[in-house]
VOGU-3710 file (C-alpha; in Angstrom, 3 decimals, decimal comma):
1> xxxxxxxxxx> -22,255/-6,594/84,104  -25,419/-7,474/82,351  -28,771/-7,111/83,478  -32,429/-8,025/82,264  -35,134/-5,849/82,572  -38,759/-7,144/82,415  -42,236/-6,279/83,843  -43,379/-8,002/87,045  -45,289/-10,942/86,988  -49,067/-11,526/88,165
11> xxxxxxxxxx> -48,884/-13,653/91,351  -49,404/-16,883/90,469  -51,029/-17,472/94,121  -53,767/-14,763/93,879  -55,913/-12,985/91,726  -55,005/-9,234/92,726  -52,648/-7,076/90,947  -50,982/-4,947/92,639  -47,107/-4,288/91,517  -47,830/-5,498/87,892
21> xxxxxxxxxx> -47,175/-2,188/86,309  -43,609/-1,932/87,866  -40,637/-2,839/85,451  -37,862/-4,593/87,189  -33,788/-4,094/86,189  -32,133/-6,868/88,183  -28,612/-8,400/87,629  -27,225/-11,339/85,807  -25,708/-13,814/88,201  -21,656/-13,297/88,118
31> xxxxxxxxxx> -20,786/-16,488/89,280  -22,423/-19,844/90,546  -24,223/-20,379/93,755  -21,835/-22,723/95,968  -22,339/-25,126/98,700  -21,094/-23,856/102,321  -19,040/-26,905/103,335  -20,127/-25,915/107,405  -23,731/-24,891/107,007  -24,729/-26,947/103,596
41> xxxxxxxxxx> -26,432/-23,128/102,631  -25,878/-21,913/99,023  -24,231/-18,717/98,480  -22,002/-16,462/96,113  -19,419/-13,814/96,190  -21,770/-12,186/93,730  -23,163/-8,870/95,171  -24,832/-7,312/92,768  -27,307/-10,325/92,633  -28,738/-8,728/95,461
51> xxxxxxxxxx> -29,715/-5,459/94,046  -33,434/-5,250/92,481  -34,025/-1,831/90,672  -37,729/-0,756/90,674  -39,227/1,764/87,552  -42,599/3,321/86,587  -42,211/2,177/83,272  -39,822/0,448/80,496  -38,318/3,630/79,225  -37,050/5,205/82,582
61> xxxxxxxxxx> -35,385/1,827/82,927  -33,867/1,834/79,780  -32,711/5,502/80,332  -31,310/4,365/83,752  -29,324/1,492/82,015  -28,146/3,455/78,883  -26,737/6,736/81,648  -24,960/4,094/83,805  -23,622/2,019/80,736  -25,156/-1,250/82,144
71> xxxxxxxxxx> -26,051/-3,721/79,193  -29,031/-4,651/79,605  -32,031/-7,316/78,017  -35,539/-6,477/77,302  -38,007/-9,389/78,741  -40,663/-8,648/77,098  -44,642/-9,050/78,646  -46,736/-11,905/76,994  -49,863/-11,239/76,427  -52,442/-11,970/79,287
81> xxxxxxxxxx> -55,740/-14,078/77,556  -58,370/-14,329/80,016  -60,799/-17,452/79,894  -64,006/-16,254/80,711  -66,644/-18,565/81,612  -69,216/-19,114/84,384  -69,061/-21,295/87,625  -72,227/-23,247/85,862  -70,092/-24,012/83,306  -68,492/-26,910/85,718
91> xx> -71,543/-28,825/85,293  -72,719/-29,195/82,123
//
């Protein structure tokens, strides 16, 4: 079954961040969410959807992946650009 790895995003709703340096190995879906004709909730026979590795860093995750023979996809990181400016700025 074939997984992604990738680095965890910067909440979009704060400014803190905490968890960013944590690389994530997380499972492709199997199969498509479906409709539950009683409770109108989606859902999936797919169990491994719910499984959410956590690593230190992108190599132990690539080691874990190539020792369990999981295929796997590197997400790579863009590049964070910072615009700096001051809160005077809004006014001139």
């Amino acid at each position: 079954m074939p997984a992604r790895i990738y680095q965890n995003p910067m909440n979009a709703m704060q400014s803190g961040r905490a968890l960013t340096d944590k690389w994530v190995l997380e499972f492709e879906p199997a199969e498509a969410r479906k409709a539950d004709a009683l409770t109108g909730w989606a859902g999936s026979g797919d169990t491994q959807r719910q499984v959410k590795l956590t690593f230190a860093n992108a190599d132990t995750a690539r080691a874990y992946a190539d020792k369990y023979g999981i295929s796997y996809a590197m997400v790579e990181t863009p590049n964070k650009t910072l615009k700096i400016q001051a809160y005077a700025d809004n006014f001139r």
